[in-house]
C-alpha positions as CSV (number, residue, x, y, z in Angstrom):
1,X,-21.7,39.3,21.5
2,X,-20.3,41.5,18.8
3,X,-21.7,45.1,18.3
4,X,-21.8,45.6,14.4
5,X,-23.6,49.3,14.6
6,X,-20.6,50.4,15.9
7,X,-18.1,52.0,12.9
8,X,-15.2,49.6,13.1
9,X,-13.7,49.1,10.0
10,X,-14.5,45.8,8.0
11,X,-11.7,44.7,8.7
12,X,-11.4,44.9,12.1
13,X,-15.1,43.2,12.2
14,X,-13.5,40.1,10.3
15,X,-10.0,40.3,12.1
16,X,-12.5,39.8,15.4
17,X,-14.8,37.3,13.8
18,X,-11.8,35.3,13.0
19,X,-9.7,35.8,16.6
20,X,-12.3,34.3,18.7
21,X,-13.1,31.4,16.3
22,X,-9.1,30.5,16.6
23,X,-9.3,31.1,20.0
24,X,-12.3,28.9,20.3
25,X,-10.2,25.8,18.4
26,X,-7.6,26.3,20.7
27,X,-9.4,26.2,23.6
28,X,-10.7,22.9,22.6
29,X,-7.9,21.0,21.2
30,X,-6.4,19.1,23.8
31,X,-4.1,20.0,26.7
32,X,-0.3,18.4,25.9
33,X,0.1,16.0,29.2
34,X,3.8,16.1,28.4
35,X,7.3,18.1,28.3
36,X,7.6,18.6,24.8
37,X,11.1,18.2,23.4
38,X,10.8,20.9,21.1
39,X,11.2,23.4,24.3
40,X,13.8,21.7,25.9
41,X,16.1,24.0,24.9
42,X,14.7,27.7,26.2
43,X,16.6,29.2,28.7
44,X,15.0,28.9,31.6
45,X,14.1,25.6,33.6
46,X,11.5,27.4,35.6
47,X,9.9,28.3,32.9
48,X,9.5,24.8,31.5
49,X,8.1,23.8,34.9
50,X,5.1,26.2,34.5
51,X,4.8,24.4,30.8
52,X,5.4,20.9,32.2
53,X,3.1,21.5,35.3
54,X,0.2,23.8,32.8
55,X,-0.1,26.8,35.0
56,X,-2.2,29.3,33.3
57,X,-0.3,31.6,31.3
58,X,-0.3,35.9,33.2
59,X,-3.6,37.1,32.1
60,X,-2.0,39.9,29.7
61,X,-0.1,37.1,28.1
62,X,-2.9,35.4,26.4
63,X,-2.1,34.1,23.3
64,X,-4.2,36.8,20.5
65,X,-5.2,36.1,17.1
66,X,-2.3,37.4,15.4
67,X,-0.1,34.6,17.2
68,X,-2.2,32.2,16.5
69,X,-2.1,33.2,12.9
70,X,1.6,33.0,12.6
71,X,1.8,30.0,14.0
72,X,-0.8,28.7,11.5
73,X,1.3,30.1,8.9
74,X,4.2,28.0,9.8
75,X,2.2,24.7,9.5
76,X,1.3,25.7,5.8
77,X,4.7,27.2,5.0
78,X,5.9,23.6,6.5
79,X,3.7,21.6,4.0
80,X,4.7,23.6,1.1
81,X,8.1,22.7,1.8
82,X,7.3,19.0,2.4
83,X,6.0,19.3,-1.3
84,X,9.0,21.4,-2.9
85,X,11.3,18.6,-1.4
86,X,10.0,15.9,-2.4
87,X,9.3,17.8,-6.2
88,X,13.2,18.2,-6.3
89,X,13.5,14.3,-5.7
90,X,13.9,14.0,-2.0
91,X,12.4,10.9,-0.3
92,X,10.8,12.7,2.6
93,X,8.4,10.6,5.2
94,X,6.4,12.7,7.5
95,X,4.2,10.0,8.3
96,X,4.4,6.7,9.7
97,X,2.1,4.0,8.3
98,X,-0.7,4.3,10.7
99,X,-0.8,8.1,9.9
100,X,0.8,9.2,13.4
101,X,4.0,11.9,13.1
102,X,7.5,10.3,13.9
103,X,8.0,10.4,17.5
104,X,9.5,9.2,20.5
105,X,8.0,8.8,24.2
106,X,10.6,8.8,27.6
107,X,10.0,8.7,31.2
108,X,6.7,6.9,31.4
109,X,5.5,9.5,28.6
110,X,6.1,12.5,30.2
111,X,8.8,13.6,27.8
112,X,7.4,13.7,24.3
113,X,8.9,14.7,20.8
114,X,7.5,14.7,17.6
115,X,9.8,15.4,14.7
116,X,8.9,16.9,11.1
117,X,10.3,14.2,9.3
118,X,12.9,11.9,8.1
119,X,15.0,12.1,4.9
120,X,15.2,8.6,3.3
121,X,17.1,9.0,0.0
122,X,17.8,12.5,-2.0
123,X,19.6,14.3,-4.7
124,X,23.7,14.1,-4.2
125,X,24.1,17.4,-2.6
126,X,27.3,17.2,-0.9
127,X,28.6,19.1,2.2
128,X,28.5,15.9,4.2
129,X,24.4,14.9,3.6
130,X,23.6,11.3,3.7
131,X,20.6,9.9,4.2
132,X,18.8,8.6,6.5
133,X,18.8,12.5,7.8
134,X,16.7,14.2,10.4
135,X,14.2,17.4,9.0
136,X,12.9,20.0,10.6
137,X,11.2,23.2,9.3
138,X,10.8,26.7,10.4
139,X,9.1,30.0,8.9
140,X,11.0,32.8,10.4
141,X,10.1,36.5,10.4
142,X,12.8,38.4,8.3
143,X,14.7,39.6,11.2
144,X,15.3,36.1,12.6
145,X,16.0,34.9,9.1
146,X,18.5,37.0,8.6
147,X,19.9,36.3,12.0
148,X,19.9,32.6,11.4
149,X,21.3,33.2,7.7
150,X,24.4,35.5,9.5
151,X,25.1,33.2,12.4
152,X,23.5,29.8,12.0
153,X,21.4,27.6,14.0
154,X,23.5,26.7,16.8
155,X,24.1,30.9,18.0
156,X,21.4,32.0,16.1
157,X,18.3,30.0,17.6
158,X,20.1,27.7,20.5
159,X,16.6,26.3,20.9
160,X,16.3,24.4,17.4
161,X,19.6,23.3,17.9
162,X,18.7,21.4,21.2
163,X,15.8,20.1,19.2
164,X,18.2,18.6,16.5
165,X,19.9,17.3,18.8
166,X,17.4,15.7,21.4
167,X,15.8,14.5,18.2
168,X,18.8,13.1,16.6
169,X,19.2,11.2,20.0
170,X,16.4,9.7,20.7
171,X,15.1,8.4,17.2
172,X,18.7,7.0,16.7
173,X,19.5,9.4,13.7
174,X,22.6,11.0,14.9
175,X,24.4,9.1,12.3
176,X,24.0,11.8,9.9
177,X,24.5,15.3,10.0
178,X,19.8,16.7,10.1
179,X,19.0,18.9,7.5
180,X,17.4,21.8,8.8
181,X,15.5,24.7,6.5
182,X,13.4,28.2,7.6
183,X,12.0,29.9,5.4
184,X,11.8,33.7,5.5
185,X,7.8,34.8,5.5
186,X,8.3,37.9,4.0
187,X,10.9,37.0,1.3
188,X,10.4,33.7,1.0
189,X,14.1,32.9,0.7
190,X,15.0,29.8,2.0
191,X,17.9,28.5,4.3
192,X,19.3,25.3,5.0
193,X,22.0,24.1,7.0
194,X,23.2,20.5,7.7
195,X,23.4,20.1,11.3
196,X,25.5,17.4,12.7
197,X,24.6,15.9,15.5
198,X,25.9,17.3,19.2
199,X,26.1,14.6,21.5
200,X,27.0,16.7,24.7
201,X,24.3,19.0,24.1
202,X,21.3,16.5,23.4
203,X,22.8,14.5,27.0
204,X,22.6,18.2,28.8
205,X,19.2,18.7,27.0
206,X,18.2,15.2,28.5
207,X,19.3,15.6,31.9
208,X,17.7,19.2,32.0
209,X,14.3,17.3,30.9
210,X,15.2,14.7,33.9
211,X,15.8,17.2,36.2
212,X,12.8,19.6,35.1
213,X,10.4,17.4,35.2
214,X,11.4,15.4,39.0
215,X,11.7,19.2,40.8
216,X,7.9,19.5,39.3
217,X,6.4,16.5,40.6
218,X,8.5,17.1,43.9
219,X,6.4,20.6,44.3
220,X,10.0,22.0,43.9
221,X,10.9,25.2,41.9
222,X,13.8,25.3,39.7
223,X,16.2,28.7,39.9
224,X,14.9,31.4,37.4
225,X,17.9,32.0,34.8
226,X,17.9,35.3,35.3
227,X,18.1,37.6,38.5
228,X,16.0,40.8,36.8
229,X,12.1,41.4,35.7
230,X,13.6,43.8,33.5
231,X,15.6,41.3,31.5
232,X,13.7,40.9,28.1
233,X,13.1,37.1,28.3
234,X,11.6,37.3,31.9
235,X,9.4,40.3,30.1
236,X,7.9,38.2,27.6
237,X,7.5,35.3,29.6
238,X,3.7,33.9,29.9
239,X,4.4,33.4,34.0
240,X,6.4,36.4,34.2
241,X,3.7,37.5,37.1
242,X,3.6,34.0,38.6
243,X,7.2,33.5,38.9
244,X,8.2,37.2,40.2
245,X,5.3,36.2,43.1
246,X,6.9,33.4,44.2
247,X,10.3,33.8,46.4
């Protein structure tokens, strides 16, 4: 129960109000029963073992409101670009025709990717789009943003590139370099970059899921990818406690 004779601000009374009721959803949706794709990329395989296997998260890890808010920020920011597409005259499918997101299932459903959507036909653009094309969206903070803008997808956010490539695999669009956008959430400038597709990466990307997901079911732990607690991923990992514990 809340205490509202206490002389929290307003704010913070709603800001409460509204983190347990996200917190609430959460804990109902559904647990995923899969490796998602999506992660395949992260650096370290351990790490996807606690995801693959769902061991709970350290308890100082929990995900808060405010996470849960930015990630509900990039599902909007994701529709309003599905809209401005498709207003500048791209043929964008995000749906299939019973509703359910484009997707792909391996290894009896235990590897599972479900992508943003698929470019049909578009506006000539040049720089070497053709359609069909891969999409996939992200809303970036403005340091990320920029990072992505300086470098590109493939140093900037190694992740999303595995995706675009595990992706561009697997639903047999690799013909075609993806079209990839993020849009910064405070400026609300807008990248894109066409991607083509990386064949050695999405086969490392789909060995790793192999490997990841055997060593789990074996009761096996994969190496950590990093020798030191201090290092910043191990830091902000959510089984940074777990994984330090184990030998």
């Amino acid at each position: 129960m809340m205490d509202f004779n206490t002389t929290a601000s307003l704010s913070g009374q709603v800001t409460a109000l509204l983190d347990i009721g996200l917190q609430q959803a959460r804990a109902n949706q559904p647990e995923r029963q899969y490796l998602g794709a999506s992660r395949l990329g992260v650096s370290c395989e351990r790490a996807l073992q606690f995801e693959y296997a769902r061991a709970p998260v350290d308890p100082d890890k929990q995900t808060q409101g405010r996470m849960l808010r930015i990630f509900e920020r990039g599902h909007v920011m994701e529709d309003c670009m599905v809209a401005w597409l498709r207003d500048a005259g791209f043929d964008l499918r995000t749906r299939q025709d019973d509703g359910g997101q484009f997707g792909y299932s391996e290894l009896d459903g235990r590897l599972q990717g479900h992508v943003d959507g698929v470019i049909v036909a578009g506006p000539e653009l040049g720089f070497g789009f053709a359609c069909p094309a891969l999409w996939e969206c992200k809303c970036l903070g403005h340091k990320s943003w920029r990072e992505l803008d300086k470098h590109g997808v493939a140093v900037a956010k190694p992740v999303y590139a595995a995706q675009l490539a595990v992706y561009q695999a697997y639903l047999e669009l690799h013909e075609h370099p993806a079209l990839f956008t993020a849009i910064n959430a405070d400026t609300m400038e807008i990248y894109a970059e066409l991607v083509p597709f990386d064949a050695a990466l999405a086969q490392r990307m789909s060995d790793r899921a192999v490997r990841v997901i055997t060593a789990t079911e074996a009761g096996e732990l994969l190496p950590r990818a990093f020798n030191d607690l201090t290092h910043f991923e191990c830091r902000m990992c959510p089984w940074a406690d777990r994984c330090w514990r184990t030998p």
